[in-house]
LUMDOBA-122511 format. One record per residue (C-alpha): chain; residue in three letters; residue number from 0; x, y, z. Coordinates in nm, 3 decimals, m for minus. Example, Ala and Ser with C-alpha at 12.3 -4.5 7.8 and 13.67 -1.06 7.14 Angstrom:
% residues 2
<atom "A"; "ALA"; 0; <1.230; m0.450; 0.780>>
<atom "A"; "SER"; 1; <1.367; m0.106; 0.714>>
END
This chain:
% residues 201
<atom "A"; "UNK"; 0; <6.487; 19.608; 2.601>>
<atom "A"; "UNK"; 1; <6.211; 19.856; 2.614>>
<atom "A"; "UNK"; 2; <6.167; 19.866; 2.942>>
<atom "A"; "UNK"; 3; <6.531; 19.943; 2.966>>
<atom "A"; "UNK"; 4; <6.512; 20.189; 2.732>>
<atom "A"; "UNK"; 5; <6.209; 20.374; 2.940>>
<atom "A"; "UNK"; 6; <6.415; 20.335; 3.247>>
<atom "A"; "UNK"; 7; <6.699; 20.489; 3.082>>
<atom "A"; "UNK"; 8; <6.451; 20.756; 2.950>>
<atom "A"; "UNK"; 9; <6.320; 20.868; 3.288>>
<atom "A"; "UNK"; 10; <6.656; 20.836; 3.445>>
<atom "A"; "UNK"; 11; <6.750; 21.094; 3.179>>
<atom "A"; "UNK"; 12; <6.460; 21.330; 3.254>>
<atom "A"; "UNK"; 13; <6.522; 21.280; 3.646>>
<atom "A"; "UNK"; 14; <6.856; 21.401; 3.602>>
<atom "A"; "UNK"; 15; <6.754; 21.727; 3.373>>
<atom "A"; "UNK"; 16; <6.427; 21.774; 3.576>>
<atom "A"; "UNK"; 17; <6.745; 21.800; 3.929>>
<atom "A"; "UNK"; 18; <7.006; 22.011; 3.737>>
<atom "A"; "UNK"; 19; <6.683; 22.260; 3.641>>
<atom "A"; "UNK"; 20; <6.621; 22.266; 4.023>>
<atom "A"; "UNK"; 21; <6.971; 22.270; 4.105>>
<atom "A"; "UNK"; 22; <7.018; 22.612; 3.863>>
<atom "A"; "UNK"; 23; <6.691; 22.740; 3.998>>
<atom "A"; "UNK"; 24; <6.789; 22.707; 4.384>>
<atom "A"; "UNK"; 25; <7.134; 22.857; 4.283>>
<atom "A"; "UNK"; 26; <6.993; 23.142; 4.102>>
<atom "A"; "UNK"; 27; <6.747; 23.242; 4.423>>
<atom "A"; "UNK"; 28; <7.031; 23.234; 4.687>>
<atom "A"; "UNK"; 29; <7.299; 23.343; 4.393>>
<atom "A"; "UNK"; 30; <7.420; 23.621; 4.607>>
<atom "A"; "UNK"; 31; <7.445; 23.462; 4.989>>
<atom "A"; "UNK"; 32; <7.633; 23.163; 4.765>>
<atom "A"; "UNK"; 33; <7.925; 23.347; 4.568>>
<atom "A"; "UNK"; 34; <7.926; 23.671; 4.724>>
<atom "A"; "UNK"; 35; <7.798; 23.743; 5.065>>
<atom "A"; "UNK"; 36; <8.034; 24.008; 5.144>>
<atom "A"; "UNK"; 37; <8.245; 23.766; 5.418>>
<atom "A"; "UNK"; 38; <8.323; 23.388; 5.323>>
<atom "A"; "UNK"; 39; <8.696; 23.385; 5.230>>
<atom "A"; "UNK"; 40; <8.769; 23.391; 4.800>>
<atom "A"; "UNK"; 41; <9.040; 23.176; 4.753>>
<atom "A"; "UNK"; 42; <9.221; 23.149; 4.406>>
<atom "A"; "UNK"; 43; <9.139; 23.456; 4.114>>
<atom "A"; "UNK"; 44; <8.842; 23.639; 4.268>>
<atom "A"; "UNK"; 45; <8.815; 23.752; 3.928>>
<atom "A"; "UNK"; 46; <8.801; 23.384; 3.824>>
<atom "A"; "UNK"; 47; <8.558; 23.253; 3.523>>
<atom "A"; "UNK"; 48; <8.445; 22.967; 3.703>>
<atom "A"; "UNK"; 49; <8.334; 22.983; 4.091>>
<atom "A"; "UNK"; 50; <8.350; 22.701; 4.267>>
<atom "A"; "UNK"; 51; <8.190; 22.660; 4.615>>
<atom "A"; "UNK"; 52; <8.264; 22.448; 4.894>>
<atom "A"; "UNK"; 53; <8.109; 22.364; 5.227>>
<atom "A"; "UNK"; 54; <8.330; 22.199; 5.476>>
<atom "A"; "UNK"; 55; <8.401; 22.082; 5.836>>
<atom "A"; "UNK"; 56; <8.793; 22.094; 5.949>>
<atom "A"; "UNK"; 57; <8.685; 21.752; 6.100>>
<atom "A"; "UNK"; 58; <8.532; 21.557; 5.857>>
<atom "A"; "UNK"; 59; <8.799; 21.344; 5.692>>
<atom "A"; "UNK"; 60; <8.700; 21.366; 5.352>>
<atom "A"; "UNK"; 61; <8.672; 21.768; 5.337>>
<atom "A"; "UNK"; 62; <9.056; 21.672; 5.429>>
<atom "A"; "UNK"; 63; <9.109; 21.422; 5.099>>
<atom "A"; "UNK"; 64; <8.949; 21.641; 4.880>>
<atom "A"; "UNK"; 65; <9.138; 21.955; 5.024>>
<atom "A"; "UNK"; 66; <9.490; 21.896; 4.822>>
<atom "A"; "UNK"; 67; <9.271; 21.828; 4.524>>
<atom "A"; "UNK"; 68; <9.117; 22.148; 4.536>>
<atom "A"; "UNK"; 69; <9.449; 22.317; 4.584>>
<atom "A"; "UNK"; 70; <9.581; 22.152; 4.334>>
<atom "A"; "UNK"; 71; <9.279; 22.232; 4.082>>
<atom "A"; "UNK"; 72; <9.349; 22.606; 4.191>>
<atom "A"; "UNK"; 73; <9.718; 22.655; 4.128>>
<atom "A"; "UNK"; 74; <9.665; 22.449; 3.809>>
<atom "A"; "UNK"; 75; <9.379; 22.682; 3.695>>
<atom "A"; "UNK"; 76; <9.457; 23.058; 3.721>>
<atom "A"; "UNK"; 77; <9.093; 23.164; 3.606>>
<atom "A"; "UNK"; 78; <8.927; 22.935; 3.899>>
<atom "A"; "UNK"; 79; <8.777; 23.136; 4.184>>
<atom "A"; "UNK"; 80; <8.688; 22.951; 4.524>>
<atom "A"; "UNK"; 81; <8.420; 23.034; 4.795>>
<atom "A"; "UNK"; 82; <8.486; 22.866; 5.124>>
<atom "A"; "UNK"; 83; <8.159; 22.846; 5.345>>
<atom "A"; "UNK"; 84; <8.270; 22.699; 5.711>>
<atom "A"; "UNK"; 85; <8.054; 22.432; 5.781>>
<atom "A"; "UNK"; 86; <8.079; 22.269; 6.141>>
<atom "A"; "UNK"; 87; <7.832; 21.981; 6.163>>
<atom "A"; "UNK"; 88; <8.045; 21.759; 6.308>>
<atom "A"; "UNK"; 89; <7.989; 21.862; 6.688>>
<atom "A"; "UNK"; 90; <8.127; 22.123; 6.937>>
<atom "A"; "UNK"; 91; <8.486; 22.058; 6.783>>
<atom "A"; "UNK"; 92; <8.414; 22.135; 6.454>>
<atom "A"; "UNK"; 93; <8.232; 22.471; 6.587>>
<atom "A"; "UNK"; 94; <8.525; 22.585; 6.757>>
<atom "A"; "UNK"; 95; <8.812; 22.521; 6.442>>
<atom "A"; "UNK"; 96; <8.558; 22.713; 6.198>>
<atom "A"; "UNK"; 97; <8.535; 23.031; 6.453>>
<atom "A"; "UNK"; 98; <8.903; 23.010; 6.487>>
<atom "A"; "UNK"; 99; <8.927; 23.017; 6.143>>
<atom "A"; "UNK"; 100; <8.714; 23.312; 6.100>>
<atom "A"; "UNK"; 101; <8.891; 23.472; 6.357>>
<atom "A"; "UNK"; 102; <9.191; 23.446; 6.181>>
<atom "A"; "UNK"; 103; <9.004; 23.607; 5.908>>
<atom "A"; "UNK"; 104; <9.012; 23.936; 5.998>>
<atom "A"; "UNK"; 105; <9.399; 23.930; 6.063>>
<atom "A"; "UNK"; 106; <9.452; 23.824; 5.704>>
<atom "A"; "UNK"; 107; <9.547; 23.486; 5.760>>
<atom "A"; "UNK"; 108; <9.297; 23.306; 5.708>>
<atom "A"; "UNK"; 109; <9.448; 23.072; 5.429>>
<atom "A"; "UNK"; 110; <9.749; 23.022; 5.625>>
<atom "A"; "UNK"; 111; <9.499; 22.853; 5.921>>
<atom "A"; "UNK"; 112; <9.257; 22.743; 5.706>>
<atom "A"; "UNK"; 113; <9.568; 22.520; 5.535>>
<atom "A"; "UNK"; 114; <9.710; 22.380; 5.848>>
<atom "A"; "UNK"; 115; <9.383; 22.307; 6.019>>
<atom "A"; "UNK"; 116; <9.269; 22.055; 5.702>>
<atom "A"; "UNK"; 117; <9.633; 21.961; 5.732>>
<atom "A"; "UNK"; 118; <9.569; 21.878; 6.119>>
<atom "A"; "UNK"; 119; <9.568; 21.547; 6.275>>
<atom "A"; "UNK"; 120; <9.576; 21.579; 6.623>>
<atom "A"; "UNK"; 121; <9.343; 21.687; 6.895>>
<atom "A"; "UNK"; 122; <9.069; 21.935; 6.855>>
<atom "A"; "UNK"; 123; <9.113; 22.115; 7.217>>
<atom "A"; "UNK"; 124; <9.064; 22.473; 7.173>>
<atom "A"; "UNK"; 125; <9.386; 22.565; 7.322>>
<atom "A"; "UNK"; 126; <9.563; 22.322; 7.079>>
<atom "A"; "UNK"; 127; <9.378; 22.482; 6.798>>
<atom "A"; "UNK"; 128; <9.462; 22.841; 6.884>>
<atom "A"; "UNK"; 129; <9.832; 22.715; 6.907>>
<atom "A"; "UNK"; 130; <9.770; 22.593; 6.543>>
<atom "A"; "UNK"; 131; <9.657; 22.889; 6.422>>
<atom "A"; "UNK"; 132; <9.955; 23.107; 6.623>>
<atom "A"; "UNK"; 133; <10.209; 22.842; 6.461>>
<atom "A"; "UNK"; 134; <10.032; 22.939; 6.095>>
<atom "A"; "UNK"; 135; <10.124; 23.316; 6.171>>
<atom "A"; "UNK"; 136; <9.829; 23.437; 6.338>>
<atom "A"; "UNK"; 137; <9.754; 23.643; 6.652>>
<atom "A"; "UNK"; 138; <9.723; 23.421; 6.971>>
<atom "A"; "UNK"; 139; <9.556; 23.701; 7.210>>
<atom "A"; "UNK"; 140; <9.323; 23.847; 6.876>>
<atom "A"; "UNK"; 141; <9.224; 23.483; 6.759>>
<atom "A"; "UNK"; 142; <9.098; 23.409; 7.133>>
<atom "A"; "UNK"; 143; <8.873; 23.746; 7.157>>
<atom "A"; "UNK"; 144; <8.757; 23.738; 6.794>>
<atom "A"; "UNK"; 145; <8.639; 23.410; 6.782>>
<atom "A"; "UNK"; 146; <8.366; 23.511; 7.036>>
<atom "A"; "UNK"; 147; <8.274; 23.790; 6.838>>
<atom "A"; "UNK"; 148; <7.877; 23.703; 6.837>>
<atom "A"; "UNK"; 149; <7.908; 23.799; 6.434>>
<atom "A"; "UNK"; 150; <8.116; 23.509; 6.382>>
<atom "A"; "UNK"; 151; <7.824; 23.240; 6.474>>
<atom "A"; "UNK"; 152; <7.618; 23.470; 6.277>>
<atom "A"; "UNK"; 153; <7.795; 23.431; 5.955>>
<atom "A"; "UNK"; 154; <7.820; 23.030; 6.059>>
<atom "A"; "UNK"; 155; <7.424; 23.043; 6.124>>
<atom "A"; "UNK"; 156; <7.378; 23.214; 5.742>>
<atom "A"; "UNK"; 157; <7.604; 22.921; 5.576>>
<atom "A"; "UNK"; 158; <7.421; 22.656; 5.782>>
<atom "A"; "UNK"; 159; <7.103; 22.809; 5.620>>
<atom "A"; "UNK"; 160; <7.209; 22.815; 5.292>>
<atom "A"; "UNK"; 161; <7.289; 22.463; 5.305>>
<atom "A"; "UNK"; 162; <6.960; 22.348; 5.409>>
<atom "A"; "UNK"; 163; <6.822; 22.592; 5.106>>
<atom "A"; "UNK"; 164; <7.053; 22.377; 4.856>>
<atom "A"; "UNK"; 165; <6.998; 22.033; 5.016>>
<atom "A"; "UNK"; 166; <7.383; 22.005; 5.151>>
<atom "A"; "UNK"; 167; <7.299; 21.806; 5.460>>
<atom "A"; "UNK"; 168; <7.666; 21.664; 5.439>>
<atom "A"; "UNK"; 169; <8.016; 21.752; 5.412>>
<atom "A"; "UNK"; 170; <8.227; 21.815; 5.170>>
<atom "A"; "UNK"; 171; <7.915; 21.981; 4.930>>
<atom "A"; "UNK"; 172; <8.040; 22.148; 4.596>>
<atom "A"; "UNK"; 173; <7.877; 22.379; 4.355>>
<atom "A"; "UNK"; 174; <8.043; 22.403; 4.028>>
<atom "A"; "UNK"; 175; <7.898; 22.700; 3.902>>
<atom "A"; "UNK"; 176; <7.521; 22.629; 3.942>>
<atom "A"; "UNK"; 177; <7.556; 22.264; 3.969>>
<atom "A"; "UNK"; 178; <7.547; 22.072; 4.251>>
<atom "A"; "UNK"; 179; <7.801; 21.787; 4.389>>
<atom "A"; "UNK"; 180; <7.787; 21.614; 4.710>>
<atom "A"; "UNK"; 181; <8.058; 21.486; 4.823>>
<atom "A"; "UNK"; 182; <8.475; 21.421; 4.792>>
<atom "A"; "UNK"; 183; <8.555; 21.408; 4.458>>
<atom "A"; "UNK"; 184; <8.848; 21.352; 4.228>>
<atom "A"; "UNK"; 185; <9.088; 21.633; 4.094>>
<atom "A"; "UNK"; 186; <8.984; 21.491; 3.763>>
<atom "A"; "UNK"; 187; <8.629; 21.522; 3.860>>
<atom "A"; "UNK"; 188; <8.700; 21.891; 3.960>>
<atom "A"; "UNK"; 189; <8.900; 21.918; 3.650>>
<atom "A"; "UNK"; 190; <8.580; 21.811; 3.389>>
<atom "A"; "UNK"; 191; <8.320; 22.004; 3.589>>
<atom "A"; "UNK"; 192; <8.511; 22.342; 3.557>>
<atom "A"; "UNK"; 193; <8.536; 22.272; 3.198>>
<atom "A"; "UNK"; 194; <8.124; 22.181; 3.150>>
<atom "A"; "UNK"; 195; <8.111; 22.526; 3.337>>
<atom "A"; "UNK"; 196; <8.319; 22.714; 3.095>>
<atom "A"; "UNK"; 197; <8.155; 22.537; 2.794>>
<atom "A"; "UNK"; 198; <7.801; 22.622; 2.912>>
<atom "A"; "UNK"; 199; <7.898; 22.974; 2.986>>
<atom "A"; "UNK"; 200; <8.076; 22.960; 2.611>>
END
């Protein structure tokens, strides 16, 4: 029993000694993380509680846990949301997240950023463009933007900012300044906004 009790002890201090590193790396990139002047701010951008995620339109799990965060959103007017574009997942993934972008700077990138997590079938540029045109974006723009060499340079920044915080996989989270690798439940969601709003309380 005591050793159990020690175990549970250090266990206990392991986990405060990771949240105090988690805050601590949040704090130092605080800016590139919740406002670096370009990721898209989905739900209130004038929200009480930020959540962040990084994502690949690939990775089936960004996909399970995408309805949950829309869900979480719609349910919670005072919930802001930082999407970084996170394309680990090969050439594929690289060429959805600059389409994405590109839709971006038409305005739509919600609309593309919706149907592409909602997207099943192949990942061939052209059928991807076609996605994006069907989601009410520019066809000839999306094709010249997305080789805009800025683009890659805002997916460079988010791919360094996730090897500051440790996110080596997709989907990562921050809740406020905590951490959360991977897909997670709307209720999950639900009681980490809440331990957000009761710290900041």
């Amino acid at each position: 029993e005591v050793l159990v009790e020690s175990i549970n002890v250090l266990e206990e201090r392991r986990a405060a000694d990771e949240s105090k590193n988690d805050a601590l790396l949040v704090e130092n990139n605080k800016d590139a993380i919740f406002d670096d002047g370009h990721s898209w701010i989905g739900g209130n951008p004038e929200g009480d509680v930020t959540v962040v995620e990084f994502f690949d339109y690939r990775c089936p799990y960004c996909k399970r846990v995408s309805d949950s965060l829309q869900t979480l959103v719609q349910g919670d007017p005072k919930v802001r949301v930082v999407f970084k574009d996170f394309p680990i997942l090969g050439p594929e993934s690289l060429v959805a997240a600059k389409i994405a972008l590109a839709a971006q700077r038409q305005g739509k990138y919600q609309e593309v950023h919706t149907a592409l997590m909602a997207h099943k079938g192949s990942f061939d540029k052209a059928a991807l463009i076609e996605l994006a045109a069907n989601a009410g974006a520019d066809r000839n723009r999306i094709s010249a933007d997305m080789e805009d060499p800025a683009i890659l340079d805002q997916l460079q920044a988010n791919d360094a900012l996730a090897a500051k915080l440790g996110i080596t996989g997709t989907p990562g989270f921050l809740f406020g300044n905590s951490l959360v690798p991977g897909a997670i439940s709307l209720d999950d969601m639900k009681k980490l906004v809440a331990e957000q709003r009761a710290k900041a309380g």
